[in-house]
PyMOL Python script that loads the backbone (N, CA, C, O; Angstrom):
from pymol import cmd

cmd.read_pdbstr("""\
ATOM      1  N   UNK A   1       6.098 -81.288  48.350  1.00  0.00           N
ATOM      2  CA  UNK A   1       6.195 -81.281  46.907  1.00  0.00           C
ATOM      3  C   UNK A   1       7.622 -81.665  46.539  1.00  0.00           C
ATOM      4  O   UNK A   1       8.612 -81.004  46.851  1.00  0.00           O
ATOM      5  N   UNK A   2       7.628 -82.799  45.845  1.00  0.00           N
ATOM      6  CA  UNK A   2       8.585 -82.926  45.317  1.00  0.00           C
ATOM      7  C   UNK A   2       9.550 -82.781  44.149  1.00  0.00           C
ATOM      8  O   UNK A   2       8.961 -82.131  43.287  1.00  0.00           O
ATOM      9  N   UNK A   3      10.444 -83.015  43.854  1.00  0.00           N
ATOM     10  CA  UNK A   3      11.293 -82.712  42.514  1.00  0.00           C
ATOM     11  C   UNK A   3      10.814 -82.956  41.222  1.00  0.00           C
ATOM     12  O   UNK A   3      11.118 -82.493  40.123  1.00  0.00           O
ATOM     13  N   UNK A   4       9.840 -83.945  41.671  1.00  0.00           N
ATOM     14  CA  UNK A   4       9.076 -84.686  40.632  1.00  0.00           C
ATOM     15  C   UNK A   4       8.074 -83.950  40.411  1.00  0.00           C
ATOM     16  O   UNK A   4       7.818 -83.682  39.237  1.00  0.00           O
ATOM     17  N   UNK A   5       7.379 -83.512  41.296  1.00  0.00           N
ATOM     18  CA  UNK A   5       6.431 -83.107  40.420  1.00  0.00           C
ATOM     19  C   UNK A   5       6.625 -81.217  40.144  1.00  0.00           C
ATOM     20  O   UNK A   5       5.889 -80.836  39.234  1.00  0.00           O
ATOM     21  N   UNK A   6       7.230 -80.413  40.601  1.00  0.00           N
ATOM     22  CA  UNK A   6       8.099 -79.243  40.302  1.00  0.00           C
ATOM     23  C   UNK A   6       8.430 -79.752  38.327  1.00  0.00           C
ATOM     24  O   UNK A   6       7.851 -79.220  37.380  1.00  0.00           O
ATOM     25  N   UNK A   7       9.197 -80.564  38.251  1.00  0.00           N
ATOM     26  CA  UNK A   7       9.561 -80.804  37.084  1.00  0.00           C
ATOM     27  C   UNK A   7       8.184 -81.265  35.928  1.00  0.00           C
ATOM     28  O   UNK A   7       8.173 -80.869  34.762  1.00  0.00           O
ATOM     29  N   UNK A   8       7.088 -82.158  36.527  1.00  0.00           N
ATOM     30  CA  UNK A   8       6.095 -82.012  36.123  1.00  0.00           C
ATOM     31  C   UNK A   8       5.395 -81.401  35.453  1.00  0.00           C
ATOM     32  O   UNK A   8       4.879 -81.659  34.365  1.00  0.00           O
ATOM     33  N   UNK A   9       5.329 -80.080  36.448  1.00  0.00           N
ATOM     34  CA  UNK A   9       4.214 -79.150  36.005  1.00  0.00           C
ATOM     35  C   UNK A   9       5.264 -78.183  35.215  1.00  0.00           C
ATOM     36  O   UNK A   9       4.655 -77.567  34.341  1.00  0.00           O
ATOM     37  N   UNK A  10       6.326 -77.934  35.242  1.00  0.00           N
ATOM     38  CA  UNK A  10       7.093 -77.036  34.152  1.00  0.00           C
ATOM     39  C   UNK A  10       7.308 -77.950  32.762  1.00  0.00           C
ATOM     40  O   UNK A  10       7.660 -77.304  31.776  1.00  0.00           O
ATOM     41  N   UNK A  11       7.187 -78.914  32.651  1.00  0.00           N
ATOM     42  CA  UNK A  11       6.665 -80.110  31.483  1.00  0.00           C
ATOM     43  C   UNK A  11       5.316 -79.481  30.921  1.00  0.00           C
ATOM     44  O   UNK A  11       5.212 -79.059  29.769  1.00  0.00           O
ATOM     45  N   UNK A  12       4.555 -79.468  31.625  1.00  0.00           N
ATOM     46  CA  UNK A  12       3.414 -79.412  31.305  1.00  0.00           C
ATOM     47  C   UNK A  12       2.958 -78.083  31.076  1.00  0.00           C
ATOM     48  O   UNK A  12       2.241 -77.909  30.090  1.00  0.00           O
ATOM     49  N   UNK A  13       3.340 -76.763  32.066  1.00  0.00           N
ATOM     50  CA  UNK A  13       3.412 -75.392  31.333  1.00  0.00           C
ATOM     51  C   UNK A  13       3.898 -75.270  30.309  1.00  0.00           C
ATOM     52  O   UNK A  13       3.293 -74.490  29.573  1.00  0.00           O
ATOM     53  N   UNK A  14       5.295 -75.984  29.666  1.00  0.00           N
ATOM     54  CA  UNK A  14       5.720 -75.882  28.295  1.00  0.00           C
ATOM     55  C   UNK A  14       5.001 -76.272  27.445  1.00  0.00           C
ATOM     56  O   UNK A  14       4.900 -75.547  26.456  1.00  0.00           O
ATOM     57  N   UNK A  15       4.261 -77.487  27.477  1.00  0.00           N
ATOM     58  CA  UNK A  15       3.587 -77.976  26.749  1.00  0.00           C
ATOM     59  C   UNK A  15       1.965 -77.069  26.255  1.00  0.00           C
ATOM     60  O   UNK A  15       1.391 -77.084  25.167  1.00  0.00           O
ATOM     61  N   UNK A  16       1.673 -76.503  27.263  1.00  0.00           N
ATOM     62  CA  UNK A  16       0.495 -76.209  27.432  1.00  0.00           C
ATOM     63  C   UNK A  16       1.278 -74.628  26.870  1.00  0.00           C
ATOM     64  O   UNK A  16       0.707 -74.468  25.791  1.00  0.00           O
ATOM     65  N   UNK A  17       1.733 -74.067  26.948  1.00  0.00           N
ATOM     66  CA  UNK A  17       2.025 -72.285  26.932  1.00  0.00           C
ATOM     67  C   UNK A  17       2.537 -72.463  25.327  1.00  0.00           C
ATOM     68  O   UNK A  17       2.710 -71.444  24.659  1.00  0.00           O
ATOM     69  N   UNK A  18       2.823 -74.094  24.606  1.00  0.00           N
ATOM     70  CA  UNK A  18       2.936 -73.819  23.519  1.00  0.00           C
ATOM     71  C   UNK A  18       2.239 -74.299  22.406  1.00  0.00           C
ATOM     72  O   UNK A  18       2.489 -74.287  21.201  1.00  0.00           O
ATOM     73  N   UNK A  19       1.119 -74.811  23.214  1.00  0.00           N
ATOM     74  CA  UNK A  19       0.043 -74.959  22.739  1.00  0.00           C
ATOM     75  C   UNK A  19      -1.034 -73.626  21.971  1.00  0.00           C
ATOM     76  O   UNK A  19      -1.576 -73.421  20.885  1.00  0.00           O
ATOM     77  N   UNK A  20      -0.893 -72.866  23.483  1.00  0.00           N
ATOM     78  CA  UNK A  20      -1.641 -72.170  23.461  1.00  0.00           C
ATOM     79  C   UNK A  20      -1.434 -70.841  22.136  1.00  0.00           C
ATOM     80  O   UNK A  20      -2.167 -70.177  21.403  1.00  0.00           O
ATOM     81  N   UNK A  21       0.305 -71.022  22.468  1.00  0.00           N
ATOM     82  CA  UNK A  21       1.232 -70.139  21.596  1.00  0.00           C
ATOM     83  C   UNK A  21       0.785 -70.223  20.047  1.00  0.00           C
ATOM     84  O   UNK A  21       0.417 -69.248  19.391  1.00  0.00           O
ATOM     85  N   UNK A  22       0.878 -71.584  19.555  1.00  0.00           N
ATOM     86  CA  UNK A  22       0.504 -71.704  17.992  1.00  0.00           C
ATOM     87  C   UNK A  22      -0.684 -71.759  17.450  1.00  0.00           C
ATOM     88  O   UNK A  22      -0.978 -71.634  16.261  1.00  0.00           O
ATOM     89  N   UNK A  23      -1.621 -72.023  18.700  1.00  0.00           N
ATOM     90  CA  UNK A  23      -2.836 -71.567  18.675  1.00  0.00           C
ATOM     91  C   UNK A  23      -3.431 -69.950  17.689  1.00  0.00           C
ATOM     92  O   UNK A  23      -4.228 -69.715  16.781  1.00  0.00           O
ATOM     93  N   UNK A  24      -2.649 -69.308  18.392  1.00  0.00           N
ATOM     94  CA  UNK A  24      -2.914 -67.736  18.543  1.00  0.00           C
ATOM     95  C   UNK A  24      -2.222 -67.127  17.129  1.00  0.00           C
ATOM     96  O   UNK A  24      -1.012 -67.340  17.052  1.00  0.00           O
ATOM     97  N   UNK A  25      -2.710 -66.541  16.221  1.00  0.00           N
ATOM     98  CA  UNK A  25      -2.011 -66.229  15.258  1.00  0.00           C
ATOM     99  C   UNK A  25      -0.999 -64.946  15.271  1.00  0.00           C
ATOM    100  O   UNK A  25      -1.131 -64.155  16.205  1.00  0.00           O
ATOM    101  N   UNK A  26      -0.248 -64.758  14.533  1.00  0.00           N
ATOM    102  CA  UNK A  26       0.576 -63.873  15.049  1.00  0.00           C
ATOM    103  C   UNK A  26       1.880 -64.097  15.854  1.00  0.00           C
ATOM    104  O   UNK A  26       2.277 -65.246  16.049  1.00  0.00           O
ATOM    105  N   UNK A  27       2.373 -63.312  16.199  1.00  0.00           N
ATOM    106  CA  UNK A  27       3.596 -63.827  16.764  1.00  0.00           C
ATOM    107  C   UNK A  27       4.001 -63.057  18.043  1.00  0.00           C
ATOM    108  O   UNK A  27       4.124 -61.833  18.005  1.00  0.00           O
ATOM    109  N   UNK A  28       4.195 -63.710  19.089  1.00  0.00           N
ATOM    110  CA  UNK A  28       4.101 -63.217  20.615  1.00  0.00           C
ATOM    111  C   UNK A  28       5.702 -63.357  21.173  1.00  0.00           C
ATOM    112  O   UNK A  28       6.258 -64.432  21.392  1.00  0.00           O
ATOM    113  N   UNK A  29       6.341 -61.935  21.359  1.00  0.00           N
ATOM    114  CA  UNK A  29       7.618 -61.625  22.023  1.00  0.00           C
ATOM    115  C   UNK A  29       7.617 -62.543  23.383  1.00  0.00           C
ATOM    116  O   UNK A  29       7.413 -61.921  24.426  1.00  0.00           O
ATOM    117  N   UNK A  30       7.771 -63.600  23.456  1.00  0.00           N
ATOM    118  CA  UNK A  30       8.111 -64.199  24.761  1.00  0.00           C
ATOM    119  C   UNK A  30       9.249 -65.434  24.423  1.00  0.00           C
ATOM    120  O   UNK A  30       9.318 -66.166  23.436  1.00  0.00           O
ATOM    121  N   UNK A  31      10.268 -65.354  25.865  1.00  0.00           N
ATOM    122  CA  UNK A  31      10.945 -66.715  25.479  1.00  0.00           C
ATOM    123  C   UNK A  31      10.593 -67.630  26.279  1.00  0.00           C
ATOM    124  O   UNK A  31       9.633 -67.440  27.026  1.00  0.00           O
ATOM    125  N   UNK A  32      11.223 -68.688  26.289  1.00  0.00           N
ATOM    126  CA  UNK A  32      10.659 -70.174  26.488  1.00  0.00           C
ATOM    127  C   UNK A  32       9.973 -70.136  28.361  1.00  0.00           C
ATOM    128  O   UNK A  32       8.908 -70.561  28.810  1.00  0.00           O
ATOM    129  N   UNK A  33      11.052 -69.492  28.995  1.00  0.00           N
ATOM    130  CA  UNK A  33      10.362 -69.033  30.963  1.00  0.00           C
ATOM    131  C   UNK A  33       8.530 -68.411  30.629  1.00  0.00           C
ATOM    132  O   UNK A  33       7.497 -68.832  31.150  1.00  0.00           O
ATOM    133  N   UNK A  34       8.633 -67.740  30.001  1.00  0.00           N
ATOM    134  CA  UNK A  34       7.164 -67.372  29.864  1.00  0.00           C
ATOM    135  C   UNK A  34       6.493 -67.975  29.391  1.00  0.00           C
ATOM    136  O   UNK A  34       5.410 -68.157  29.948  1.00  0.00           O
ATOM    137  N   UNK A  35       6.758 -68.595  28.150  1.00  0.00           N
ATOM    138  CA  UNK A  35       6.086 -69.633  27.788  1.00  0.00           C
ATOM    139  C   UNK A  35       5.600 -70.511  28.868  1.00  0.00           C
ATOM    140  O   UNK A  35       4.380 -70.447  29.025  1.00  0.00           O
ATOM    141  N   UNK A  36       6.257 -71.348  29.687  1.00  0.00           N
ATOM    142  CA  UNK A  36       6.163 -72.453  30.650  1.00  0.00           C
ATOM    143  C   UNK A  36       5.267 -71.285  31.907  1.00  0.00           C
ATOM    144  O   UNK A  36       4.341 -71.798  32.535  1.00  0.00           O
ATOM    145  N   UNK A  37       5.533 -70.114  32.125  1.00  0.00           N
ATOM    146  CA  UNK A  37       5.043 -69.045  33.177  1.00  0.00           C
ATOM    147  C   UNK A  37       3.407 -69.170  32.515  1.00  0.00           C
ATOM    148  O   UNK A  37       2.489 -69.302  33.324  1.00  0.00           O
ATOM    149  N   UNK A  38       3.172 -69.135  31.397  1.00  0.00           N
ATOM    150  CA  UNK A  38       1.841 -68.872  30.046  1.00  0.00           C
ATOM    151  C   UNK A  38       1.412 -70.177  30.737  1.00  0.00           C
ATOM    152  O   UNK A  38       0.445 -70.155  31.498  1.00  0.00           O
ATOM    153  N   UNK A  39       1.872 -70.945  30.579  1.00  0.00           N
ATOM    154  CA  UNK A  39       1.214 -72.302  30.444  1.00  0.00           C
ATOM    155  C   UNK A  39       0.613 -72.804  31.472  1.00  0.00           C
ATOM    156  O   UNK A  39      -0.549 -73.212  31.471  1.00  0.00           O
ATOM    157  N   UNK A  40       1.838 -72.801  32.983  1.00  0.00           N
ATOM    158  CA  UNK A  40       1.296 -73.083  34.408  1.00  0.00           C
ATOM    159  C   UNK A  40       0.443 -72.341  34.871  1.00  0.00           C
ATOM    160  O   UNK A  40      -0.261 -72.879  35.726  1.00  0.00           O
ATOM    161  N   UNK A  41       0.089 -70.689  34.511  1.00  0.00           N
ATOM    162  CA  UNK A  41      -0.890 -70.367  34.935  1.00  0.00           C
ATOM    163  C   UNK A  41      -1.997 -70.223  34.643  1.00  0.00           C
ATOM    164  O   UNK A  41      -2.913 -70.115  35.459  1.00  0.00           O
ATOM    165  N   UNK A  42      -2.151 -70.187  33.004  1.00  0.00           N
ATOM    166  CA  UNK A  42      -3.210 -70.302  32.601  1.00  0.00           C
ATOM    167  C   UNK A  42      -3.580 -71.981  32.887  1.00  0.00           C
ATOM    168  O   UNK A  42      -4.811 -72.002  32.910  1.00  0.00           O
ATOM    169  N   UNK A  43      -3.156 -73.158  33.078  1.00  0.00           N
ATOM    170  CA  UNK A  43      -3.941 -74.255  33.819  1.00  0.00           C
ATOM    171  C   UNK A  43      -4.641 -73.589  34.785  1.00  0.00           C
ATOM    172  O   UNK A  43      -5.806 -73.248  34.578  1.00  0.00           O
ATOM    173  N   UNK A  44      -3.832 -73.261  36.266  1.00  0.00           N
ATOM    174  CA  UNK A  44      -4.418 -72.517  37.261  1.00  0.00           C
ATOM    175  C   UNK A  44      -6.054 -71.609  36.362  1.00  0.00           C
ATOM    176  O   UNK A  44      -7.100 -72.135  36.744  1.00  0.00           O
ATOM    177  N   UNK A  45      -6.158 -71.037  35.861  1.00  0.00           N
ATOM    178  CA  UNK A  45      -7.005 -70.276  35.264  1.00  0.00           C
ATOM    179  C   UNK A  45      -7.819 -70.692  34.760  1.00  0.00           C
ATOM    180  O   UNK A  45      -8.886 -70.090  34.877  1.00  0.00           O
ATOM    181  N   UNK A  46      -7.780 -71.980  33.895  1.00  0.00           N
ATOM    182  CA  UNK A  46      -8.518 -73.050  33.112  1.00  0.00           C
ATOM    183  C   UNK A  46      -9.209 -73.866  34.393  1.00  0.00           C
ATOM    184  O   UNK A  46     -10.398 -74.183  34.352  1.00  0.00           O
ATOM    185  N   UNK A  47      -8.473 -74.134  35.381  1.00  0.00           N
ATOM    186  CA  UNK A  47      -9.174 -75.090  36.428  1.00  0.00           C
ATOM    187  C   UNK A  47      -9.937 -74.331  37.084  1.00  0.00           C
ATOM    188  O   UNK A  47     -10.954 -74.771  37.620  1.00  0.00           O
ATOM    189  N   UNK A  48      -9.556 -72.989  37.158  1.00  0.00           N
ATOM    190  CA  UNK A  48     -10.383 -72.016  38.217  1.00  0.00           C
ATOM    191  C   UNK A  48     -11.894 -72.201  37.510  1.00  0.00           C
ATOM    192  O   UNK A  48     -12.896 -72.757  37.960  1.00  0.00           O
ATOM    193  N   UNK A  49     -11.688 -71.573  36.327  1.00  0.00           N
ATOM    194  CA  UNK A  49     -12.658 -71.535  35.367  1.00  0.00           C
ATOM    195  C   UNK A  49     -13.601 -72.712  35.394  1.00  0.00           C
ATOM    196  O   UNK A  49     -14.759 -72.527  35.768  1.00  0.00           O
ATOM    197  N   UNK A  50     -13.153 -74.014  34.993  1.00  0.00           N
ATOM    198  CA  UNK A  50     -13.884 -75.036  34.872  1.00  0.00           C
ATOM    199  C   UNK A  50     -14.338 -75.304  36.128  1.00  0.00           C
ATOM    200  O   UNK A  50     -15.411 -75.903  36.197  1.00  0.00           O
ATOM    201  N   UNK A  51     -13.652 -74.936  37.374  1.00  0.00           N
ATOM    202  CA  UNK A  51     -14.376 -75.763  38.467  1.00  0.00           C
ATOM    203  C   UNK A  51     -15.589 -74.834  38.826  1.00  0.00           C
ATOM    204  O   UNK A  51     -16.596 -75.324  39.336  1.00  0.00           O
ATOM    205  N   UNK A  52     -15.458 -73.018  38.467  1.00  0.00           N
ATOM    206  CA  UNK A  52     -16.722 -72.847  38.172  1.00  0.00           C
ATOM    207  C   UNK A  52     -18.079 -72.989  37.602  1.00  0.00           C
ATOM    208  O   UNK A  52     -19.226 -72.874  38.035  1.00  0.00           O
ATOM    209  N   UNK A  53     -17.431 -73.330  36.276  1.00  0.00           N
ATOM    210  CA  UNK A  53     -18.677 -73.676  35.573  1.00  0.00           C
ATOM    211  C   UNK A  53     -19.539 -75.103  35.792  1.00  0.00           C
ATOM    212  O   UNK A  53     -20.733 -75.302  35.565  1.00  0.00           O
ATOM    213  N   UNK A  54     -18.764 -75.807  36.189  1.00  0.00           N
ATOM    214  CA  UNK A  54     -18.938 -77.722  36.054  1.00  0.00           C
ATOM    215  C   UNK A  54     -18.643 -77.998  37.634  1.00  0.00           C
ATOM    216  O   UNK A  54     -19.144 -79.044  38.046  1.00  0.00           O
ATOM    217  N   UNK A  55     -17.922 -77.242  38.572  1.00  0.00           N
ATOM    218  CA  UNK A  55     -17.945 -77.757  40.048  1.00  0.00           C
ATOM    219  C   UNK A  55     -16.913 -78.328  39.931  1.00  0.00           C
ATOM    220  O   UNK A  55     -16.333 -78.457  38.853  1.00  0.00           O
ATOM    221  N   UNK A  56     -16.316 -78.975  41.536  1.00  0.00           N
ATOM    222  CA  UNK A  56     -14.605 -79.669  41.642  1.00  0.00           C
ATOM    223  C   UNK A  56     -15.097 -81.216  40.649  1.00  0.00           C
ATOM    224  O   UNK A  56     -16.242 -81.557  40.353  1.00  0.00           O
ATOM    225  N   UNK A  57     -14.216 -81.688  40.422  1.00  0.00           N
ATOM    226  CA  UNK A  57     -13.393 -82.906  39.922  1.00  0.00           C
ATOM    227  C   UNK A  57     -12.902 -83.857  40.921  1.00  0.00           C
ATOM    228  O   UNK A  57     -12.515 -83.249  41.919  1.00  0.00           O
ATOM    229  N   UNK A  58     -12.807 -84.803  40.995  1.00  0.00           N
ATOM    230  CA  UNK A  58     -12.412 -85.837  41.531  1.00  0.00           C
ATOM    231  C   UNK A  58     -10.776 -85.859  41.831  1.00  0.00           C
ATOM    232  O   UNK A  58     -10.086 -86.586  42.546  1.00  0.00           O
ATOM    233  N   UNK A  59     -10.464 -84.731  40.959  1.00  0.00           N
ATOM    234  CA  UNK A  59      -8.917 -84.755  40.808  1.00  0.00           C
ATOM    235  C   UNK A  59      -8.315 -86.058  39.807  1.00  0.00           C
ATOM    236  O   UNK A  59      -7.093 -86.197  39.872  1.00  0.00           O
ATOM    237  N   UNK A  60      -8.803 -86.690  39.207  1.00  0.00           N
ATOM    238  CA  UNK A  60      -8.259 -87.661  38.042  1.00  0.00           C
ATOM    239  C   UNK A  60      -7.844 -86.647  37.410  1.00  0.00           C
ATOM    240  O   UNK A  60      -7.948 -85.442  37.635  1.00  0.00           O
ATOM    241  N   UNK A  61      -7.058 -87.603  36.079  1.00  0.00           N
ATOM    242  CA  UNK A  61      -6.627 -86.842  35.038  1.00  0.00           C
ATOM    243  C   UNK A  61      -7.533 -87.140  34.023  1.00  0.00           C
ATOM    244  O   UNK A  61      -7.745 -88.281  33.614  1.00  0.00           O
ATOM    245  N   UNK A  62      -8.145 -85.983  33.555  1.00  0.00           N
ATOM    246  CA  UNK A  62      -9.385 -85.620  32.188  1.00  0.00           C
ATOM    247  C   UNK A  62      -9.037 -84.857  31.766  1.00  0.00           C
ATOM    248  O   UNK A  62      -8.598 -83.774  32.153  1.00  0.00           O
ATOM    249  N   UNK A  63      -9.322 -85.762  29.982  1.00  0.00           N
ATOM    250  CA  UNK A  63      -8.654 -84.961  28.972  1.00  0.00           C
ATOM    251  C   UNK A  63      -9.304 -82.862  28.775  1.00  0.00           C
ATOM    252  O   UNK A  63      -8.694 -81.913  28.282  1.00  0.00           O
ATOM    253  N   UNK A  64     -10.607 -82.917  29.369  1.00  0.00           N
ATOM    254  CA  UNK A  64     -11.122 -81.773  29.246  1.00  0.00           C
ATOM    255  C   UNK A  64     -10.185 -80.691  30.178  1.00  0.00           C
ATOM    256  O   UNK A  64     -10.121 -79.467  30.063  1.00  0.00           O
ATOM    257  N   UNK A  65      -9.353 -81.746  31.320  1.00  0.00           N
ATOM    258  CA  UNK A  65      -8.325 -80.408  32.010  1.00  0.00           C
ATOM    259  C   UNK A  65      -6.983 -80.232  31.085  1.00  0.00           C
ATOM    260  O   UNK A  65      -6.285 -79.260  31.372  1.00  0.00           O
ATOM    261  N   UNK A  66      -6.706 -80.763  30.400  1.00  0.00           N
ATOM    262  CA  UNK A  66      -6.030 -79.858  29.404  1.00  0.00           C
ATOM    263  C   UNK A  66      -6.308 -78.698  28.204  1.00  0.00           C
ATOM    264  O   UNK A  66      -5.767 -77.695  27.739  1.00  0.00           O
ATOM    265  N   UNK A  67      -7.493 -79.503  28.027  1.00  0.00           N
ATOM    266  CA  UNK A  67      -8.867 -78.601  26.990  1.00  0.00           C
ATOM    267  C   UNK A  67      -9.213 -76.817  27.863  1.00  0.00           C
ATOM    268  O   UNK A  67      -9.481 -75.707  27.406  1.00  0.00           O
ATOM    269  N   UNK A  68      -9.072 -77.212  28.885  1.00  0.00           N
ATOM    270  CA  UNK A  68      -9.072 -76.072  29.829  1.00  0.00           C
ATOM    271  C   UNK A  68      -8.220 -75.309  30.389  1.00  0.00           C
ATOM    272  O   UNK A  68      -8.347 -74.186  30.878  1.00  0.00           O
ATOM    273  N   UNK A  69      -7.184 -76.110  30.268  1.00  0.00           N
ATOM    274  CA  UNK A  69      -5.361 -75.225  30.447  1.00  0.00           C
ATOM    275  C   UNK A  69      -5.230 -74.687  29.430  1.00  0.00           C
ATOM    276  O   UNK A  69      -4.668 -73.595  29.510  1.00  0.00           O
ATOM    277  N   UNK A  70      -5.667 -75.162  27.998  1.00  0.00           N
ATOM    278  CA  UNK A  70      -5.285 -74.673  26.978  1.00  0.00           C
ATOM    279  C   UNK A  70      -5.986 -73.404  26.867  1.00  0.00           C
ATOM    280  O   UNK A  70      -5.281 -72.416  26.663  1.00  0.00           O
ATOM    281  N   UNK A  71      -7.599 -73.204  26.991  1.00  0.00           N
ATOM    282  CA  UNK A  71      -7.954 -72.326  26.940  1.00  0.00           C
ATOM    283  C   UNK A  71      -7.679 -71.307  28.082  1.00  0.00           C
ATOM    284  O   UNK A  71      -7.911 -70.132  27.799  1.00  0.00           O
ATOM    285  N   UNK A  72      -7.281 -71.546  29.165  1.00  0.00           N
ATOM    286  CA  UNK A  72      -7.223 -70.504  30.193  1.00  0.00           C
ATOM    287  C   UNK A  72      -5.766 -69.835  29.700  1.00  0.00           C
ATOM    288  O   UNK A  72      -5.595 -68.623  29.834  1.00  0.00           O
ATOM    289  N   UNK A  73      -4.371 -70.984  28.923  1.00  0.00           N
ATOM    290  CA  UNK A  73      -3.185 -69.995  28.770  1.00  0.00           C
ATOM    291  C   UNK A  73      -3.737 -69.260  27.100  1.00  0.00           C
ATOM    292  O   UNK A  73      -3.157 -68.333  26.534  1.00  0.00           O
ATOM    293  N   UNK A  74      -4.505 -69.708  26.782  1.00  0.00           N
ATOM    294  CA  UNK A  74      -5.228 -68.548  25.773  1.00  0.00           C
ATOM    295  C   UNK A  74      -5.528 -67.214  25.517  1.00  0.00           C
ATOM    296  O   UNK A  74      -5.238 -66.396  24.644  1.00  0.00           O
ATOM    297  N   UNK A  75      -6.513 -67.241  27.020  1.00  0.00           N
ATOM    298  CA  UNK A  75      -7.095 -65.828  27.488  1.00  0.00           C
ATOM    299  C   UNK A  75      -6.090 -65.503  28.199  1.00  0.00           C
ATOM    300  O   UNK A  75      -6.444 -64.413  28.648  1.00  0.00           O
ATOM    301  N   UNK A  76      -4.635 -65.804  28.777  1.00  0.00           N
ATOM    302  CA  UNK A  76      -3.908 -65.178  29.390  1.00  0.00           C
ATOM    303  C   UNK A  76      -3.054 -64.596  28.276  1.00  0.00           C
ATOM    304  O   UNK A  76      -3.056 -63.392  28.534  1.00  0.00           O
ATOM    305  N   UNK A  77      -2.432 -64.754  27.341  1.00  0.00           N
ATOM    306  CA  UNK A  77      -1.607 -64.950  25.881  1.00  0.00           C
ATOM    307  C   UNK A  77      -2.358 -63.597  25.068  1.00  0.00           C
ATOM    308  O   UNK A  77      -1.748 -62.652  24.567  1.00  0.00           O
ATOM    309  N   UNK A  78      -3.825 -63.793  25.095  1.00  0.00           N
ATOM    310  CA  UNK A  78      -5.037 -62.338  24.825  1.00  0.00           C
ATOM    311  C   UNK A  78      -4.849 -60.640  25.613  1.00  0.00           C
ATOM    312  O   UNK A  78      -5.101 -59.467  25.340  1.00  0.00           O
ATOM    313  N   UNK A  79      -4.231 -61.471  26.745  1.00  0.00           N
ATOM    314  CA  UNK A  79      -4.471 -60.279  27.452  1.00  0.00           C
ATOM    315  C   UNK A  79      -3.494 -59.783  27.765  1.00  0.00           C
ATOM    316  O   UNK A  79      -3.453 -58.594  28.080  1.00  0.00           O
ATOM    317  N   UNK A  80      -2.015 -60.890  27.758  1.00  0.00           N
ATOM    318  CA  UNK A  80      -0.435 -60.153  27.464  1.00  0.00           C
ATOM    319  C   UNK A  80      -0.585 -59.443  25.914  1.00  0.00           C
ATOM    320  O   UNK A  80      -0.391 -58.235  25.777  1.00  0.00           O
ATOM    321  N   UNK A  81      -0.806 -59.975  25.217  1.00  0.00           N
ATOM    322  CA  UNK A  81      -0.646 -59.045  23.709  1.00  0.00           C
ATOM    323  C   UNK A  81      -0.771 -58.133  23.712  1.00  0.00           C
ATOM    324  O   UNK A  81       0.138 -57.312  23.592  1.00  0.00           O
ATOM    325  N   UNK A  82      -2.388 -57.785  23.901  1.00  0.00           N
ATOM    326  CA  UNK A  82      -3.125 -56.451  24.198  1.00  0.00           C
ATOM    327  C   UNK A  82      -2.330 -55.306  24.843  1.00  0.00           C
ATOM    328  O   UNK A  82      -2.119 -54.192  24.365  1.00  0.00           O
ATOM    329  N   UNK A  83      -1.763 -56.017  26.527  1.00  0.00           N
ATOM    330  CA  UNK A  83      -1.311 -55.217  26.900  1.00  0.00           C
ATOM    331  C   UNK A  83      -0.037 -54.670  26.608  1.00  0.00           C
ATOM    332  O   UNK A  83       0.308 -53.526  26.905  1.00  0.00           O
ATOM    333  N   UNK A  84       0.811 -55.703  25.886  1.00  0.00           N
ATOM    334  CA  UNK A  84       2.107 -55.549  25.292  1.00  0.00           C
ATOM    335  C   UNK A  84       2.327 -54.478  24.426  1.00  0.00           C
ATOM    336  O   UNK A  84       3.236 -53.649  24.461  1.00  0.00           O
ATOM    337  N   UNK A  85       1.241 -54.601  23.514  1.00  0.00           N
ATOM    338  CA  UNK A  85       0.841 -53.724  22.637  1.00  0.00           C
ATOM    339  C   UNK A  85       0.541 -51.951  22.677  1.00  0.00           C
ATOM    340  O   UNK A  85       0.802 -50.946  22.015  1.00  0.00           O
ATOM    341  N   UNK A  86      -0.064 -52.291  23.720  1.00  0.00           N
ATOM    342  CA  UNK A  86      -0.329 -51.110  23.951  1.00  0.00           C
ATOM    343  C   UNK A  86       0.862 -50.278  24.884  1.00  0.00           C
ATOM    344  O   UNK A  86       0.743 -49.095  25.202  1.00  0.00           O
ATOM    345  N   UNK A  87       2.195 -51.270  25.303  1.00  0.00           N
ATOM    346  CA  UNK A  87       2.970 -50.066  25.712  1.00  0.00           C
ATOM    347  C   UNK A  87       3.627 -50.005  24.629  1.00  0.00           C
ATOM    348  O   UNK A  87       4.802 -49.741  24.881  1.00  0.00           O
ATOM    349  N   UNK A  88       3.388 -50.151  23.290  1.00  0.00           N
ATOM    350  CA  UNK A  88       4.147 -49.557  22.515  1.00  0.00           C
ATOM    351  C   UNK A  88       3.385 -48.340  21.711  1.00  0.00           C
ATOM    352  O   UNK A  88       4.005 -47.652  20.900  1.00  0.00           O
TER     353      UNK A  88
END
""", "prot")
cmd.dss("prot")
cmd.show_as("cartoon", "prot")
cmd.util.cbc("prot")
cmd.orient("prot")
């Protein structure tokens, strides 16, 4: 793995963790590391997800695997709140 793509996917967790971010109404205590932390894993989560429901992918790039990052850093963003919340 290279530099390139390390830098990649923290591109793309940002993108995706702030997606997911303005998505969500309300306003979520995180700074920008979590955000990009939100984003890369909920892909991971979105792909897990989709390759359940629909089976592997060819590995191309389809627009539905962002449709699916978005929603997986969603339900991750759902379930930091909640729990955020509740240690207060």
């Amino acid at each position: 793995m290279g530099i390139t793509t390390v830098v990649s996917w923290i591109v793309f967790g940002l993108i995706v963790g702030a997606i997911a971010r303005l998505l969500m109404p309300g306003r979520q205590n995180m700074g920008w590391l979590m955000t990009i932390v939100l984003g890369i894993v909920g892909s991971f989560a979105g792909g897990a997800l989709s390759t359940l429901l629909f089976g592997s992918s060819d590995g191309g790039f389809h627009p539905g695997g962002w449709i699916m990052s978005i929603i997986g850093a969603l339900i991750l963003l759902i379930a930091y709140s909640t729990l955020a919340a509740k240690k207060h």
